[in-house]
Structures are given as structure tokens and as C-alpha cells.
PAKEVEX-870263 format. One record per atom (N, C-alpha, C): residue number from 1; residue in one letter; x, y, z. Coordinates in steps of 0.001 Angstrom, whole numbers, plus 500000, padded with zeros to 6 digits. Example, Ala and Ser with C-alpha at 12.3 -4.5 7.8 and 13.67 -1.06 7.14 Angstrom:
BEGIN
pos  code  x  y  z
1  a  513190  494310  507800
1  a  512300  495500  507800
1  a  513200  496700  507800
2  s  512850  497750  507080
2  s  513670  498940  507140
2  s  512900  500030  507870
//
This chain:
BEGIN
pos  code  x  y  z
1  x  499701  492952  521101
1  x  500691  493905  520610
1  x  500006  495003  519810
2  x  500243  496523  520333
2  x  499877  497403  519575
2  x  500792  497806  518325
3  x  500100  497542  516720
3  x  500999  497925  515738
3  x  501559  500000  515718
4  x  502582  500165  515454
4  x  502260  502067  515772
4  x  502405  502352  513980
5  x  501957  503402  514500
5  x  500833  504669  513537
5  x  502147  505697  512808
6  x  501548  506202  511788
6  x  501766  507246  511385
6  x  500657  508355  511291
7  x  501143  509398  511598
7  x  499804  510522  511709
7  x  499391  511175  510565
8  x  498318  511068  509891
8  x  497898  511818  508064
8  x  497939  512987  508333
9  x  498129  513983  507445
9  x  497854  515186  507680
9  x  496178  515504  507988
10  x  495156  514427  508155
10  x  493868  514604  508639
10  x  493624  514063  510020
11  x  495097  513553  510628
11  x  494561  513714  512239
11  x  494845  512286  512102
12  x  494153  511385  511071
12  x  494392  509811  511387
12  x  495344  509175  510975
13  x  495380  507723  512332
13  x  496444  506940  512500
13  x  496311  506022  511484
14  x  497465  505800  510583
14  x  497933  504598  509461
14  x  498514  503717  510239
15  x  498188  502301  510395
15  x  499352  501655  511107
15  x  500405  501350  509822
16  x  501398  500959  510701
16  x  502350  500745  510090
16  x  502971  499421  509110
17  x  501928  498594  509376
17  x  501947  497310  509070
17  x  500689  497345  508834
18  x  500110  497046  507273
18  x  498732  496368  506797
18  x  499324  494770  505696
19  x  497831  494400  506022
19  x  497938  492871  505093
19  x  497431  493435  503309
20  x  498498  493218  502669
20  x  498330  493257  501243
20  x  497426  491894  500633
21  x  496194  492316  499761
21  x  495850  491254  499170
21  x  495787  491261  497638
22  x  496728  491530  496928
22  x  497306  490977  495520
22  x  497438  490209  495172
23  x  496617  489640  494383
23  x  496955  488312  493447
23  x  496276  487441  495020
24  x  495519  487723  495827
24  x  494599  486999  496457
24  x  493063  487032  496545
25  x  492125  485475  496135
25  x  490714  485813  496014
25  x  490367  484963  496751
26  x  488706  484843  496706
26  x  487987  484229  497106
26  x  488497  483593  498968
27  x  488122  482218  498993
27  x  488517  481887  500002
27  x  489548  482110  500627
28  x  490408  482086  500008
28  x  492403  482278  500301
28  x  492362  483697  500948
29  x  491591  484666  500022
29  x  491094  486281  500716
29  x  490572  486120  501910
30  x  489573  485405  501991
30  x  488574  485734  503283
30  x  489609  485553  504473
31  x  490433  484142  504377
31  x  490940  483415  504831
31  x  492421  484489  505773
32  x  492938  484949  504841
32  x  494010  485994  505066
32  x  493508  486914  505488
33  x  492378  487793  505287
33  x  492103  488662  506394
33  x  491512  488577  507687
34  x  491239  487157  507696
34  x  490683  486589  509050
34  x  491604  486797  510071
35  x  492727  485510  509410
35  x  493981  485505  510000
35  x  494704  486494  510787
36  x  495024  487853  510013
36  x  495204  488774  509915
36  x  494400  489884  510887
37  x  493171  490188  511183
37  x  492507  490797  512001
37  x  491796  489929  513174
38  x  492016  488582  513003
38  x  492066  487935  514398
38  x  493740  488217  515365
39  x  494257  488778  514770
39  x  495929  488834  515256
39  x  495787  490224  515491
40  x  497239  491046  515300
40  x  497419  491987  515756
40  x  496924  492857  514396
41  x  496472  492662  513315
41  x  496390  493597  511951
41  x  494990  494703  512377
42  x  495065  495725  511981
42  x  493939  496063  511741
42  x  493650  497160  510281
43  x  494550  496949  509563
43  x  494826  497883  508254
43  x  494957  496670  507022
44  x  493619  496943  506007
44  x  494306  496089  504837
44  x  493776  496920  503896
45  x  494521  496655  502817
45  x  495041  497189  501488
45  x  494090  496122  500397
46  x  493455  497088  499485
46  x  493117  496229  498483
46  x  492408  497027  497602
47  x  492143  496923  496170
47  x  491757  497367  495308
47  x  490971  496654  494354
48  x  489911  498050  493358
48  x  488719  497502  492728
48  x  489864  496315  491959
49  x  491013  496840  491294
49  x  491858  495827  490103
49  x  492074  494700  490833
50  x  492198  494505  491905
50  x  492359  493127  492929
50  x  491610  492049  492678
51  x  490303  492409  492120
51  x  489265  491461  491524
51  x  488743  490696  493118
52  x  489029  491068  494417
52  x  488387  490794  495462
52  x  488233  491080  496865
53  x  487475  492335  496526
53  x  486759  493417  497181
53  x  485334  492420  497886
54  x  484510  491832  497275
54  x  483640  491186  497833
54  x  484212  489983  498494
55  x  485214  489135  498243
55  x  485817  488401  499140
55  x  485966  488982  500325
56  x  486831  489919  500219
56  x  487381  490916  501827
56  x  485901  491979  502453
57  x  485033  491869  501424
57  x  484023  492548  502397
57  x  483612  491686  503100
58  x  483553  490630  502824
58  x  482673  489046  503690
58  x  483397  489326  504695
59  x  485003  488548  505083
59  x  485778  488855  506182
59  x  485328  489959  506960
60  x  485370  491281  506080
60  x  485197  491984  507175
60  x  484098  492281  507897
61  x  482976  491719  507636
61  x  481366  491760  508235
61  x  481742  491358  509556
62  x  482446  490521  509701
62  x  482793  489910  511585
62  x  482862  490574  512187
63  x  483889  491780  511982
63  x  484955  492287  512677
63  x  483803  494191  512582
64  x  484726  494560  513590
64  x  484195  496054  513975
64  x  484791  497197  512989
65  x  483754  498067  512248
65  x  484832  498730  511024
65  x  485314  499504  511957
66  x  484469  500239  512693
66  x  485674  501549  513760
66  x  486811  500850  514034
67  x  487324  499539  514156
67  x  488584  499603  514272
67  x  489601  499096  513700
68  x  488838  499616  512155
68  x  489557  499410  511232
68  x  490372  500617  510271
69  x  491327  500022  509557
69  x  491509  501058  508456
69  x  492052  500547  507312
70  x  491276  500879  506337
70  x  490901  500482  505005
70  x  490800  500792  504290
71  x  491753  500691  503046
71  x  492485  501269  501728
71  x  491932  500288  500541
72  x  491380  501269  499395
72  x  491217  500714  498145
72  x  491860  501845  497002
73  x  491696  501261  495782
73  x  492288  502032  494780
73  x  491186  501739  493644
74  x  491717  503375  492944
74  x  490751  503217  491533
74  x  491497  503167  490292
75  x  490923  501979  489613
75  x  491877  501984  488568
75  x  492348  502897  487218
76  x  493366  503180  486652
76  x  494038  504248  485885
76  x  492422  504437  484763
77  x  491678  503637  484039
77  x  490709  503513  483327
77  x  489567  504327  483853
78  x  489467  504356  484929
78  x  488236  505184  485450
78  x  488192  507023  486358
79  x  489320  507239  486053
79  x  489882  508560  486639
79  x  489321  509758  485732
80  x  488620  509460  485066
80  x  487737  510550  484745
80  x  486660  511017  485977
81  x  486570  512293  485979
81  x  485019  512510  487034
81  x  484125  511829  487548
82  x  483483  511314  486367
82  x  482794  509775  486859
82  x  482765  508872  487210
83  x  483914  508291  486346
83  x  484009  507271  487012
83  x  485176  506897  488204
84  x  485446  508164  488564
84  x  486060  508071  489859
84  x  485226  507626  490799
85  x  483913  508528  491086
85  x  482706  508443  491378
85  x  482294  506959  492141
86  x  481710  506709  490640
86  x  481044  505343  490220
86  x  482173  503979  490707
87  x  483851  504349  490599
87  x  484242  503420  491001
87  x  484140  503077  492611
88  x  484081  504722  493033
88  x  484559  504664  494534
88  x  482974  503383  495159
89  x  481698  503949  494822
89  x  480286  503890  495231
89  x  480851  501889  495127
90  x  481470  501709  493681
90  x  481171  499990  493527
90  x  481909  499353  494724
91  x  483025  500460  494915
91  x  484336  499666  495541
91  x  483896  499382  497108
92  x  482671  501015  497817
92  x  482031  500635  499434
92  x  481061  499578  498980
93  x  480178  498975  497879
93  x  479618  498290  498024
93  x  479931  496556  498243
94  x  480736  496308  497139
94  x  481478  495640  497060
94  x  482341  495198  498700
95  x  482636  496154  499764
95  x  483188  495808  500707
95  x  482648  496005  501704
96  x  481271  496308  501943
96  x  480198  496397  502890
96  x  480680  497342  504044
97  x  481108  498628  503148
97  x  481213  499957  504055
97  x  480517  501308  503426
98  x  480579  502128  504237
98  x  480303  503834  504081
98  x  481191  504295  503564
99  x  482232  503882  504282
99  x  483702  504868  504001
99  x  484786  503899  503453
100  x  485587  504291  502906
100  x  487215  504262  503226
100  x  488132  505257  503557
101  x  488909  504563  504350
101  x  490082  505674  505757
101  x  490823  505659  504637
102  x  491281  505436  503020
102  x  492164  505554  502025
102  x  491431  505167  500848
103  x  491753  506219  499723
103  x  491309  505850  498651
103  x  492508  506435  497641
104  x  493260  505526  497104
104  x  493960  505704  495945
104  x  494156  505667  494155
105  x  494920  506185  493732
105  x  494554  507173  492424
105  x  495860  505169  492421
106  x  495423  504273  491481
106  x  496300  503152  491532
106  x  497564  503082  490861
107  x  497055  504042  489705
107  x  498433  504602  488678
107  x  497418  505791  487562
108  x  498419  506450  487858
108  x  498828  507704  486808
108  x  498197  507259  485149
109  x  497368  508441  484702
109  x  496663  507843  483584
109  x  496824  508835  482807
110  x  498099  509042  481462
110  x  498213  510169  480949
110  x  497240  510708  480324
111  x  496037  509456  480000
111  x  494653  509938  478882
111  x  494074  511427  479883
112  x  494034  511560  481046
112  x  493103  511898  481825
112  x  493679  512789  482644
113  x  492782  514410  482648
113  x  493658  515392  483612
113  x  493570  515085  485032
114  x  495144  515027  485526
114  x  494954  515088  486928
114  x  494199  515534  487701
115  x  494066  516990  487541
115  x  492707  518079  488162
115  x  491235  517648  488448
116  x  491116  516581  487200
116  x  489692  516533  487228
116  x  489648  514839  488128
117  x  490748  514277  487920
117  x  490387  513284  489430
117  x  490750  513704  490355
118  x  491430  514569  490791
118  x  491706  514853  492319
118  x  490366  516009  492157
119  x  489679  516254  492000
119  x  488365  516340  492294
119  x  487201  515759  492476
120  x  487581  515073  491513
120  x  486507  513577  491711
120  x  487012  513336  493469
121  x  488170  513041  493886
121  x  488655  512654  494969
121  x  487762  513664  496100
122  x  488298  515104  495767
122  x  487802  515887  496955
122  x  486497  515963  497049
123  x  485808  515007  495785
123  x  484038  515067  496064
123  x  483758  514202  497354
124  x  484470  513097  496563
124  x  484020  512110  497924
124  x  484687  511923  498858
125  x  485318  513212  498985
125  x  486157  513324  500629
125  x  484963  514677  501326
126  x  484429  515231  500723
126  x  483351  516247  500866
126  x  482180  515527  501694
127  x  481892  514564  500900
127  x  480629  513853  500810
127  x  480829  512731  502372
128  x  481993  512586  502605
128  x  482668  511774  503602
128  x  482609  509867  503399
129  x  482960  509896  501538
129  x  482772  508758  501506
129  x  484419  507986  501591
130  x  485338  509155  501393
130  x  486546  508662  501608
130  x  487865  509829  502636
131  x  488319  509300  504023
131  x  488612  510083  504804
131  x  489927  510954  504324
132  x  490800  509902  503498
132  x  492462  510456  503174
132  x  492086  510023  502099
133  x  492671  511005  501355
133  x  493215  510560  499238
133  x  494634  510538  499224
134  x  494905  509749  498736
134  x  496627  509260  498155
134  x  496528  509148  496778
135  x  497694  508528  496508
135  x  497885  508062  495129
135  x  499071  507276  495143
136  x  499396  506322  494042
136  x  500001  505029  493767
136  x  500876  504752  492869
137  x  502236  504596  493299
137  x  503246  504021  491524
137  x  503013  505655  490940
138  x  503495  506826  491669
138  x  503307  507822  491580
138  x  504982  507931  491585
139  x  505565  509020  490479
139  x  506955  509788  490686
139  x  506827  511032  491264
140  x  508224  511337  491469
140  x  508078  512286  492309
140  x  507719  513822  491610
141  x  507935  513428  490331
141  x  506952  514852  488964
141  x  505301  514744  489390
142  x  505265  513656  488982
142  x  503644  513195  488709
142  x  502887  513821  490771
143  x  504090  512971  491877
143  x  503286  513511  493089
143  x  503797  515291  493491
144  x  504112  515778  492523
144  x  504171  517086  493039
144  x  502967  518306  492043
145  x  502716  517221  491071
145  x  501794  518069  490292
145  x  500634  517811  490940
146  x  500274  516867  491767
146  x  499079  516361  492554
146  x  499106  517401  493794
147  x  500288  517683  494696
147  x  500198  518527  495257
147  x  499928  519468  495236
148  x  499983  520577  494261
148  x  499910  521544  493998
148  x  498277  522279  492921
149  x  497531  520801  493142
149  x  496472  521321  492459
149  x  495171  520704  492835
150  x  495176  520477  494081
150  x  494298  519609  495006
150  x  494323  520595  496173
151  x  493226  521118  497045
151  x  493424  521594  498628
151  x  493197  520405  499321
152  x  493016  519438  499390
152  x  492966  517961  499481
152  x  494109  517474  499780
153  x  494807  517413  500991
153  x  495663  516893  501028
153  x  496381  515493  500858
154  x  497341  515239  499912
154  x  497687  514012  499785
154  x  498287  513255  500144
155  x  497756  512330  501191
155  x  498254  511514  502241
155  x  499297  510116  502386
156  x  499011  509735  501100
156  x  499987  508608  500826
156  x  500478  508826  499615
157  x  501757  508209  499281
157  x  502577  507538  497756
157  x  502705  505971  498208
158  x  501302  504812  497649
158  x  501774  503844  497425
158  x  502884  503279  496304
159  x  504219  502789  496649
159  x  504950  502102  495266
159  x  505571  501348  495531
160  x  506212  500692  494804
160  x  507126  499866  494446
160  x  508373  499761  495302
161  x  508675  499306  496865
161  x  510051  499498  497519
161  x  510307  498337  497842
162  x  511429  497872  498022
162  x  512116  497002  498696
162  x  513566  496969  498488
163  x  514229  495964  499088
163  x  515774  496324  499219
163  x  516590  496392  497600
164  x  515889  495728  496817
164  x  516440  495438  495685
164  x  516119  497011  494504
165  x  515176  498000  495278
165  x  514499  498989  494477
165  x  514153  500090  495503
166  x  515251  500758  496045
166  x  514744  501733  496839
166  x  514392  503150  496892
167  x  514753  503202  495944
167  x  514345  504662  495198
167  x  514628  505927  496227
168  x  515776  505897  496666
168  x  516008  506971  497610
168  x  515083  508428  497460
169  x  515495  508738  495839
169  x  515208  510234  496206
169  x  513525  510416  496247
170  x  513076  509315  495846
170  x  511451  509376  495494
170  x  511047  509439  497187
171  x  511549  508175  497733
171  x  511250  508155  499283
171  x  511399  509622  499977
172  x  512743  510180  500200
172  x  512586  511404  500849
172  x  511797  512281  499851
173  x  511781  512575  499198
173  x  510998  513634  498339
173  x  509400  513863  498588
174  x  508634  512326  498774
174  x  507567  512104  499902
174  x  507905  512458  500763
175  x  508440  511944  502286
175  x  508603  512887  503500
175  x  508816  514070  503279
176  x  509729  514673  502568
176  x  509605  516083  502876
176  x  508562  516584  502627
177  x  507569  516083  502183
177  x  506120  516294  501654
177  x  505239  516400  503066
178  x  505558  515295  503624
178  x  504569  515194  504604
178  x  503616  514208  504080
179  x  503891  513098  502937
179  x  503521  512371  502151
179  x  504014  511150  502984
180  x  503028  509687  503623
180  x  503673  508952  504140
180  x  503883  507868  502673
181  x  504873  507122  502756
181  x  505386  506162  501723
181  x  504976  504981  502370
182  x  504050  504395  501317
182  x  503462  502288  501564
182  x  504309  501753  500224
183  x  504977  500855  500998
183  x  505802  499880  500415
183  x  504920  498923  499945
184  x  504266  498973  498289
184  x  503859  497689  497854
184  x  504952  496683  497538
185  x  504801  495104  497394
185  x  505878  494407  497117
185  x  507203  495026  497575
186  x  506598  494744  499289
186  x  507820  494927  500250
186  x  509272  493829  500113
187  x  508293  492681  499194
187  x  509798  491468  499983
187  x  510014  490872  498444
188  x  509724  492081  497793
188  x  509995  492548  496051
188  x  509402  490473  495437
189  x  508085  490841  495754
189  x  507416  489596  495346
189  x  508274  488486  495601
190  x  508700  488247  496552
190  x  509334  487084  497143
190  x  511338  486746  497001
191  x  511065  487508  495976
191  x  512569  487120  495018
191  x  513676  487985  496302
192  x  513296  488703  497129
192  x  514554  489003  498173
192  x  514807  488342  499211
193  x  513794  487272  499202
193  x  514103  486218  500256
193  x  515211  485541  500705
194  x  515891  484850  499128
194  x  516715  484242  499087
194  x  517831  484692  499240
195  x  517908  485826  498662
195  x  519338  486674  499327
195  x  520314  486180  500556
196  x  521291  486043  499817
196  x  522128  485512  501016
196  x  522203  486873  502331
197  x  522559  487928  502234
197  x  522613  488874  503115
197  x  521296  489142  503888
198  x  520093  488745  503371
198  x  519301  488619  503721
198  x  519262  487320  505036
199  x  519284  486182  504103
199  x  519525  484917  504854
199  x  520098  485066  506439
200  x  521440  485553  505794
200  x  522283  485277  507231
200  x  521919  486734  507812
201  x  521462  487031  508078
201  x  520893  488348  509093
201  x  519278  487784  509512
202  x  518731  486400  509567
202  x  517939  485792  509484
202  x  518377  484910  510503
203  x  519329  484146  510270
203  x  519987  483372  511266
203  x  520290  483911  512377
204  x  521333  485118  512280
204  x  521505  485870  513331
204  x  520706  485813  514350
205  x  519914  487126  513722
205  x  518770  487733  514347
205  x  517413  486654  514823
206  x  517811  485439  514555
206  x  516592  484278  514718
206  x  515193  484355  514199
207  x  515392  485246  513234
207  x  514044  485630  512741
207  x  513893  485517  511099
208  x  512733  485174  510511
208  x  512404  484686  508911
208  x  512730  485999  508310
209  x  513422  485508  507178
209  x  514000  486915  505738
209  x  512548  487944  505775
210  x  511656  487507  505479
210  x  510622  488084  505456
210  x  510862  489402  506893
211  x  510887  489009  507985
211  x  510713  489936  508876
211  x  511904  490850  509059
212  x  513115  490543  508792
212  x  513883  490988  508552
212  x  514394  492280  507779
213  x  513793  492049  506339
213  x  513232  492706  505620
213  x  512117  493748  505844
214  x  511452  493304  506210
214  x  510035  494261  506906
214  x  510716  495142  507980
215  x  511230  494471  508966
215  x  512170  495478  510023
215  x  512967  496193  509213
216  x  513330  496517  508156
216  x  514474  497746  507497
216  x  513883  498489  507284
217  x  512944  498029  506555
217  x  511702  499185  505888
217  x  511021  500117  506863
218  x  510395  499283  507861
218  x  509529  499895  509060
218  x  510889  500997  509693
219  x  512272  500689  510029
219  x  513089  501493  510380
219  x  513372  502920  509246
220  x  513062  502767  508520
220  x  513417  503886  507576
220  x  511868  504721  507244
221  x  511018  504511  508355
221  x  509675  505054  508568
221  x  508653  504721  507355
222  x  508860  503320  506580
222  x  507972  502751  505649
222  x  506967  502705  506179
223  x  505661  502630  505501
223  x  504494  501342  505986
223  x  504697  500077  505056
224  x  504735  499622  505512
224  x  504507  497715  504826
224  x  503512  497172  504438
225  x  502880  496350  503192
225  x  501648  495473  502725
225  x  502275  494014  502350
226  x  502642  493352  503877
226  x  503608  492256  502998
226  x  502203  491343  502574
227  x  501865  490499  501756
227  x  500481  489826  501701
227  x  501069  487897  501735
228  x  500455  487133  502651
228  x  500531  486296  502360
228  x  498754  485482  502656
229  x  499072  483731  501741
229  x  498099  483052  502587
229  x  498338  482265  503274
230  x  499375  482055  504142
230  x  499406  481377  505122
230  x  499333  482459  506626
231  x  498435  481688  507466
231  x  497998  482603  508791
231  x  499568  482232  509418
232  x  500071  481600  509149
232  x  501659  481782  510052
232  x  502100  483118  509570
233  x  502620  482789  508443
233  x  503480  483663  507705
233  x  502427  485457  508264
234  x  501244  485051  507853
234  x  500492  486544  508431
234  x  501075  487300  509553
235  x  501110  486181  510585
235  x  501465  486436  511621
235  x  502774  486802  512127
236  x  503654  486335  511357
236  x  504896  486477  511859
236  x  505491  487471  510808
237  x  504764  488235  509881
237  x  505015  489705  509576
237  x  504836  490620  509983
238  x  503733  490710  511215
238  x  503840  491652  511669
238  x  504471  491703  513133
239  x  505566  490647  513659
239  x  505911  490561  514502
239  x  507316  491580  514805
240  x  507075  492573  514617
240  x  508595  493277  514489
240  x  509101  494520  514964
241  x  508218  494728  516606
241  x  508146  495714  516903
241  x  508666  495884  518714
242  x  509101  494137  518737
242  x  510444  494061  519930
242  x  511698  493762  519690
243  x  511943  494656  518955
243  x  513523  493920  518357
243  x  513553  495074  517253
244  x  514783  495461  517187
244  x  515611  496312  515780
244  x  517362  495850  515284
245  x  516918  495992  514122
245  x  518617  496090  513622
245  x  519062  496706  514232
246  x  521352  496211  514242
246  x  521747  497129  514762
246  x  521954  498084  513289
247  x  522828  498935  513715
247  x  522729  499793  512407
247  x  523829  499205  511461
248  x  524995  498476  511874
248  x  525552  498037  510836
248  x  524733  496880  510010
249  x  523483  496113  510527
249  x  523109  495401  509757
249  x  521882  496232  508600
250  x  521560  496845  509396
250  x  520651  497968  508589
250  x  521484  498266  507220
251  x  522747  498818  507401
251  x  523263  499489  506153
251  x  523158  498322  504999
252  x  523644  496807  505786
252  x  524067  495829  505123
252  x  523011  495599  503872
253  x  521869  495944  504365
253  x  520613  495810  503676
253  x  520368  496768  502770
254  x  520850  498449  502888
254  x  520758  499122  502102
254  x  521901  498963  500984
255  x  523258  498199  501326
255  x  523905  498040  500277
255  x  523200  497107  499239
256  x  521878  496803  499431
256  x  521498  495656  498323
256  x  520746  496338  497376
257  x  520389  497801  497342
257  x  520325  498156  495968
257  x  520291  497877  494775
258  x  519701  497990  493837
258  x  520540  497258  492810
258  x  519027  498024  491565
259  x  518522  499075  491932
259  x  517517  499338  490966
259  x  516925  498920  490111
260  x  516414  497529  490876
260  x  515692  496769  490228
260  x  514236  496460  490016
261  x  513096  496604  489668
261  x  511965  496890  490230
261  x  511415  495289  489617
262  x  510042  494982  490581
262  x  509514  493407  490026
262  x  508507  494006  489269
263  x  507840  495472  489023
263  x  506300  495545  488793
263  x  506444  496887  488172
264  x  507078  497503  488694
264  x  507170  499245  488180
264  x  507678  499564  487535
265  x  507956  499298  486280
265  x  509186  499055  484966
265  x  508569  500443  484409
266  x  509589  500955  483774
266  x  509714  502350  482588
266  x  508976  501601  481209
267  x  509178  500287  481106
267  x  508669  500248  479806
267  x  507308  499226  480047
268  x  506659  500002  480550
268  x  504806  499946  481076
268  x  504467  499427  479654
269  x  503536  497900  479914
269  x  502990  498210  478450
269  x  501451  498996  478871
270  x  501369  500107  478396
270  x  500272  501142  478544
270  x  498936  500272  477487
271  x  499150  499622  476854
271  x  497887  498954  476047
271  x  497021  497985  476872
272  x  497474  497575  478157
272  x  496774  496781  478967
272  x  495645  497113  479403
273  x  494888  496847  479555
273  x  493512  497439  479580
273  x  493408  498071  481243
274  x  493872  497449  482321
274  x  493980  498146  483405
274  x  494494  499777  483608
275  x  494964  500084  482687
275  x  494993  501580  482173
275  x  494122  502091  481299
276  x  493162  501697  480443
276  x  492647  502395  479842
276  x  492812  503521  479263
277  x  494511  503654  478690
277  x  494651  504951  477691
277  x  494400  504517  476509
278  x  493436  505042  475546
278  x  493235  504839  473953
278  x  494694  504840  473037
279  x  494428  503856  472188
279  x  495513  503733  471358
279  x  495141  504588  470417
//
């Protein structure tokens, strides 16, 4: 099964479905991207803050990078000039590449001018150490000031979506951008599973909440990072590309709203060191 693409404004194909590895290391990592690019995957998601970049570089030594595509992020602490730099250099080493086909800004760092990392960015898009620059847990203020001060075009808004947190106007406000939207914590860290409306559109449709879910998103032109460690579950997330909602079940799903977010909260504690703004 071929997964389909979205086109960057640099010509290249995003599939539409990558394996998220959050809150996954070591073996359990290797293990899930095996899974995962022995199947139909060929897009995974992961970052220096992931704490396992050298896990997923092992995995990926097997496998062919040309036919891959491969997203990391730099964390809010290092978005100064340098250590944009210095993070990007740790993050190809660390994963036993040249490049990454994505490199993301992970969150917004008020210590630090935008300008001077989306330069850091267009260095090493110059240099051809990273093909597309995005950015992450980005609003739609924060991704329009990025637009407008970068010739670097900005190819993704990774954030926070799922049925329980859909952020309408943020979503179109990207497309009209020409900005594609990656759904981190697509299946809102597990907790939309249980959903009864979920459930029984599960039964129906003969297919797990999980995919279900993933099919709304992918219909409303998402990309998806659902992450698991089981090679089933791997597998049967990205199974969702012979079959669609009808549209009354589609809506059913958008009535589940409820502006709730698992990770992207207004009241950030900013003292965490994964931000690195000075107190």
C-alpha cells in the first residue's frame, strides 16, 4: 500500500501518515520503527527532546534513507544562532544522516528573536543540511510572524489536534498559508479512545477507535504521528486509505469538540528547563 503525500512548497512529498516516537526509547524505539518501515511507513517524527535519536538512528541504518522522510526538532533552549546550529549537527549525528527532509522550531521561545532562528534555519537549509523548516505548538500570531520574516519557506505547523482539541481557526489559518498541519497527539494521548462516539463508529465501521480517528483527521487533509509500541497497533494505523467516513459520521466526530488540549495548555509552566527562558 502506497501511503499519499502532501506536496511542500519545496517540491517534496510528506506522507501523510508518519510513526510518532514520544515518550519512546531504546529498544521499544528501535523496535517501533522497525515495525513501522518494514510495513507500509516511511516518515518518522522525532526529536533532540525525545531523548532517542540514537535509538532511531540504529533502526534506521537497515533501511534505505532515499526512501525516507525524516523529521526532528530543536528544542525552545537552543534557538539562539548557535545553538540552532550545534543542535541540528548533534541531532544528524545522533541519527546517522546528512540531512533531514524536516527540521522543526519544537516550541516558541519568548527569550529568543524569532529572526535570528529562522536564520539559523535558512543556514542549514543553505548548507543542505535540512530540506523543509517548519515549526511546532506554533499559534497562528507566532506562525505568521515566522512567515513574514524568513524567505525560507515554512512548511509545516506541528500541534496539538485531535477530536477533543481542534482548533479550527488555527487549522485553516495554516492552509490558507500553504502551511501543511501534523497532528501531534492525534488520539489526544489515548484518552479519545474510549469515547463512546468514537467506540460505536468502531463497531460499525469494523475498524479500532484508533483508526477511526486517524481516518477524520487524514479526511480534513491532516498528517498524523499516531506512535505506538506494539507492531500491530503500528500497523493497523496506518491502514486507512481503503475505506472513508460517510460524512454524517465525519461530522459526528467533529461534534466532539470540547477544547480540550492533553499537552498544549495556556498555562505552560515556562520554568521547565526544556524551554530554557531565564527566570
Amino acid at each position: 500500500m502506497s501511503v499519499p503525500t502532501v506536496t511542500l512548497p519545496s517540491g517534496d512529498e510528506l506522507p501523510v501518515v508518519g510513526l510518532g516516537t514520544w515518550d519512546l526509547g531504546g529498544e521499544t524505539a528501535r523496535g517501533s520503527v522497525r515495525a513501522a518501515l518494514d510495513g507500509d511507513y516511511t516518515h518518522v517524527d522525532t526529536a533532540e527532546g525525545y531523548h532517542n535519536e540514537d535509538a532511531i538512528g540504529d533502526a534506521l541504518a537497515d533501511y534505505d534513507r532515499d526512501d525516507l522522510f525524516l523529521t526532528s526538532k530543536v528544542l525552545a533552549k537552543h534557538l539562539d544562532y548557535g545553538g540552532v546550529i550545534e543542535a541540528c549537527e548533534r541531532s544528524l549525528d545522533r541519527l546517522g544522516t546528512e540531512y533531514l527532509d524536516l527540521y522543526l522550531i519544537h516550541w516558541p521561545n519568548p527569550a529568543i528573536s524569532l529572526r535570528e532562528t529562522l536564520d539559523a534555519m535558512e543556514t542549514l537549509h543553505d548548507r543542505g543540511k535540512i530540506r523543509n523548516v517548519g515549526v511546532s505548538n506554533f499559534s497562528g500570531y507566532q506562525l505568521s510572524n515566522a512567515l513574514h520574516i524568513t524567505d525560507v519557506p515554512i512548511a509545516v505547523n506541528q500541534i496539538e489536534f485531535n477530536p477533543q482539541f481542534q482548533r479550527t481557526d488555527l487549522v485553516e489559518y495554516c492552509q490558507s498559508e500553504g502551511v501543511a498541519v501534523e497532528a501531534a497527539a492525534p488520539l489526544a494521548r489515548t484518552a479519545i479512545l474510549g469515547n463512546d462516539t468514537v467506540r460505536e463508529l468502531a463497531d460499525e465501521y469494523e475498524k479500532t477507535p484508533a483508526q477511526i480517528v486517524l481516518r477524520w483527521a487524514v479526511e480534513k487533509d491532516i498528517v498524523v504521528l499516531p506512535k505506538s509500541s506494539s507492531a500491530g497497533h503500528v500497523a493497523e494505523n496506518v491502514a486507512l486509505f481503503d475505506w472513508e467516513l460517510a460524512p454524517e459520521d465525519h461530522r459526528r466526530i467533529d461534534e466532539l469538540d470540547r477544547q480540550e488540549p492533553v499537552y498544549d495548555t495556556l498555562t505552560r509552566d515556562w520554568s521547565r528547563d526544556v524551554y530554557g527562558v531565564p527566570e
